[in-house]
C-alpha positions as CSV (number, residue, x, y, z in Angstrom):
1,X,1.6,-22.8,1.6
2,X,3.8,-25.4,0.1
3,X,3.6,-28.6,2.3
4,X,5.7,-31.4,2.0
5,X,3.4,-33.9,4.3
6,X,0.9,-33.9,7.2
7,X,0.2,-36.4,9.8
8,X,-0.6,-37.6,13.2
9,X,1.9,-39.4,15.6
10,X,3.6,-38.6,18.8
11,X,6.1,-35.7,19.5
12,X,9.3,-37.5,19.9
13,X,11.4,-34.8,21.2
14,X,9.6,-31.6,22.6
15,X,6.9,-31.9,24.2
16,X,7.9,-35.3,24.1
17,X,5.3,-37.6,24.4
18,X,2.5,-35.7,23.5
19,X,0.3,-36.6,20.2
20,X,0.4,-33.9,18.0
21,X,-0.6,-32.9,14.0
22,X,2.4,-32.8,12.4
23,X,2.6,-30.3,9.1
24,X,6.0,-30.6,7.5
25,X,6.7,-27.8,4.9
26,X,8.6,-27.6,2.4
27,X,11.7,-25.9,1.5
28,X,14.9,-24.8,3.8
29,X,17.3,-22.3,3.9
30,X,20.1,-24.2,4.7
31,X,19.7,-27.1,1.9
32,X,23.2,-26.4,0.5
33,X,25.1,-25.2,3.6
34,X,24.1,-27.5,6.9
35,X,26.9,-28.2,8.9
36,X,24.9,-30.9,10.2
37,X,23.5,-34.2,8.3
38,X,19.4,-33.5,8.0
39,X,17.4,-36.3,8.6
40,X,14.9,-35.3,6.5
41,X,16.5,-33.8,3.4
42,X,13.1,-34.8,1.3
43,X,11.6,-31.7,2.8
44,X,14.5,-29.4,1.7
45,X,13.8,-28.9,-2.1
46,X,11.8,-25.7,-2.6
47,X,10.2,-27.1,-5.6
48,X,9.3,-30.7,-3.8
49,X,5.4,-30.8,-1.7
50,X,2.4,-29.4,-3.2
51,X,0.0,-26.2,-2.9
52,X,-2.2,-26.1,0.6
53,X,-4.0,-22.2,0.9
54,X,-3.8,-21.0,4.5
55,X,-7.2,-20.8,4.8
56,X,-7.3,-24.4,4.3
57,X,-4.4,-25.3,6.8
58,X,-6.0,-23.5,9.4
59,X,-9.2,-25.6,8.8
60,X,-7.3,-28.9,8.9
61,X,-5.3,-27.6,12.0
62,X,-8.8,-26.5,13.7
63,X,-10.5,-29.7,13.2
64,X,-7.7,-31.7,14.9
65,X,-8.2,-29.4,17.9
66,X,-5.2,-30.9,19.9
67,X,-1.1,-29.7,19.4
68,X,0.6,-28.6,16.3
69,X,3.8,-28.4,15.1
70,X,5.5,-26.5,11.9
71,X,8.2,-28.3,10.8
72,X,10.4,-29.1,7.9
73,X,12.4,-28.2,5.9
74,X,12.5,-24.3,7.7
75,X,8.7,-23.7,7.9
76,X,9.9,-19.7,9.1
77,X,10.5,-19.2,5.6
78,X,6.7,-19.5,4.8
79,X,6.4,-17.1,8.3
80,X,3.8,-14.6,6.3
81,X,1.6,-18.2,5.5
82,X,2.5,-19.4,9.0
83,X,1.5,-16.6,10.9
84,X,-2.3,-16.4,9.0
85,X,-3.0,-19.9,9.7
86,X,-2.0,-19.5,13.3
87,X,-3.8,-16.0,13.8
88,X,-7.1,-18.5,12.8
89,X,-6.3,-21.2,15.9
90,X,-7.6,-20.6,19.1
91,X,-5.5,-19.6,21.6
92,X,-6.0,-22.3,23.7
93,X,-4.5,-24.5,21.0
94,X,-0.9,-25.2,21.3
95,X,1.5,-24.8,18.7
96,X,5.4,-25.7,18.0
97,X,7.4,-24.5,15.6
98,X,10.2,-26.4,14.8
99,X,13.3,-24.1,13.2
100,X,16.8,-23.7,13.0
101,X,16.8,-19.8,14.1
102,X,18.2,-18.0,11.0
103,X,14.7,-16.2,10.3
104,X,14.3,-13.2,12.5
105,X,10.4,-12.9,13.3
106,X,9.0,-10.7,15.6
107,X,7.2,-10.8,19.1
108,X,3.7,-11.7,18.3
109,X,4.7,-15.1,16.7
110,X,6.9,-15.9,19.8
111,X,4.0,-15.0,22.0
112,X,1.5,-17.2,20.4
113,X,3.9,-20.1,19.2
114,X,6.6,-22.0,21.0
115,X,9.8,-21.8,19.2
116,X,12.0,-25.0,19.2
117,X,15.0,-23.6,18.0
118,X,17.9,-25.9,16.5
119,X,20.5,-23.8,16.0
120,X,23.1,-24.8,13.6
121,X,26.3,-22.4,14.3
122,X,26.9,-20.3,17.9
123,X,26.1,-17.2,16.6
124,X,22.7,-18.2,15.6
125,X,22.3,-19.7,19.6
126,X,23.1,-16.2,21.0
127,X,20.4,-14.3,18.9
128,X,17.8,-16.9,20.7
129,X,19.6,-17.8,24.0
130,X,18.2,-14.4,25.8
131,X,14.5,-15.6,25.3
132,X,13.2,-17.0,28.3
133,X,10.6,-18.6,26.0
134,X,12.1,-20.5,23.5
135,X,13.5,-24.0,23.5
136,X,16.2,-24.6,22.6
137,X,17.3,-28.3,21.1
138,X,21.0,-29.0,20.7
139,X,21.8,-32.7,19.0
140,X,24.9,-34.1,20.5
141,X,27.1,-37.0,19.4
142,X,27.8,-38.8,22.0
143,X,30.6,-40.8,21.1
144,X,32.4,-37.3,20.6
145,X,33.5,-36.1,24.0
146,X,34.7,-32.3,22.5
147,X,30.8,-32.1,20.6
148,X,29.0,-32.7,23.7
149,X,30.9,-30.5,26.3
150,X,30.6,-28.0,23.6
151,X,26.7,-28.0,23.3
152,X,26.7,-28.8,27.2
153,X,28.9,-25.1,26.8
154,X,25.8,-23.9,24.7
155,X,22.9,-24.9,26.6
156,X,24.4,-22.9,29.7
157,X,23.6,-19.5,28.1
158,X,20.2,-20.5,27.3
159,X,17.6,-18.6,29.9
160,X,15.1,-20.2,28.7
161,X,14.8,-24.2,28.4
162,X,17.5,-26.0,26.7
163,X,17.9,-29.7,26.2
164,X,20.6,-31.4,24.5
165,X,19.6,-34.6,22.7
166,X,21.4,-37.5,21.7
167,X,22.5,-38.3,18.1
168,X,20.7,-41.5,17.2
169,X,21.2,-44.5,14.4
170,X,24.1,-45.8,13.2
171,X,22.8,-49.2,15.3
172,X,23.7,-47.1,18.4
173,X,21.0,-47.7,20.8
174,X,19.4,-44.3,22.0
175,X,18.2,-45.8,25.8
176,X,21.9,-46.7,26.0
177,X,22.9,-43.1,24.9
178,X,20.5,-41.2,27.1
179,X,21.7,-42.8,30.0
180,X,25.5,-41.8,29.1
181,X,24.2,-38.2,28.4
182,X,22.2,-37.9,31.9
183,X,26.0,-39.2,34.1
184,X,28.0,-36.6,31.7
185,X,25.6,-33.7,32.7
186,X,25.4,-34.9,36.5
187,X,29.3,-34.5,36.4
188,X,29.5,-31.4,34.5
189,X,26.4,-28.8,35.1
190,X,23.4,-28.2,36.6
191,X,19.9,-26.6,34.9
192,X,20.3,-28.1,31.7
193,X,17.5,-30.2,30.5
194,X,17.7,-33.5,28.2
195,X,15.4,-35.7,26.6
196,X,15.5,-38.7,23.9
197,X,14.5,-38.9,20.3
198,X,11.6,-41.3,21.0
199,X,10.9,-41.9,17.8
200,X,13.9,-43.9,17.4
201,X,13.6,-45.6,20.7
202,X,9.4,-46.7,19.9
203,X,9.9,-46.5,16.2
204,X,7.2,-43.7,14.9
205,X,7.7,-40.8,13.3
């Protein structure tokens, strides 16, 4: 597997809260045509990171014991990698996987994984919005009026859980921007879900 970094902290976003083992790999799909500005474009080179066999991730992810989460970059393009290491955790191990939806997989993953999907065009949103087991993260810029009521617009088809999440830096402050996100759903829908990036608000990774 080609990893760009692995460590310990708290999830920041979903499960928020919880401390988790973070493995990062390395490479994305998208790293010449985001829409959106990646704030962690060091992971999106597929020559950056270095070598890790599976059998060896699934050792370091056994030993931790506690959450997981894939991230990156677009760890769904190592899915083949992916799916070994996780096929070697035991199922009362949780594990994430953070992606932005453009790799189709197939059910077993979805069954054993949690998706967090961060889609990054519409039509990507309705391939996942029919799973009632998926999250679903949506970033919204809160000093955009037309962004937000259009991912509020989003996170409505979602059956399964959706939360929209407020854009931090900039020197906005994120407590300050949650709170303006929480009165703009109150006013506008029901059932949809929010939470803040807490790394920015407690400053870890």
């Amino acid at each position: 597997m080609r990893v760009c970094e692995i460590f310990q902290s708290w999830q920041g976003e979903y499960p928020a809260g919880v401390p988790c083992l973070f493995v990062r790999l390395q490479g994305c799909n998208r790293r010449h045509s985001c829409p959106f500005e990646c704030d962690t474009q060091y992971a999106t080179s597929l020559e950056g990171g270095f070598e890790v066999p599976w059998q060896v991730m699934a050792r370091i992810c056994r030993e931790y014991a506690g959450p997981i989460v894939f991230t990156g970059g677009e760890p769904l393009m190592q899915v083949k990698e992916l799916k070994k290491v996780v096929r070697k955790l035991p199922r009362s191990q949780p594990v994430y996987i953070e992606t932005n939806g453009d790799v189709k997989i197939g059910s077993w993953l979805r069954r054993r994984a949690t998706l967090v999907v961060s889609p990054k065009s519409e039509k990507v949103l309705d391939r996942w919005a029919r799973y009632t087991d998926v999250v679903v993260k949506l970033v919204v810029d809160m000093e955009d009026a037309e962004d937000v009521m259009r991912k509020t617009q989003w996170a409505e088809k979602v059956r399964g859980i959706a939360l929209l999440m407020p854009l931090s830096g900039r020197g906005r402050n994120p407590l300050e921007q949650c709170a303006k996100l929480v009165m703009y759903l109150r006013t506008r829908t029901r059932g949809v879900g929010f939470v803040m990036r807490m790394q920015e608000v407690f400053g870890f990774r």
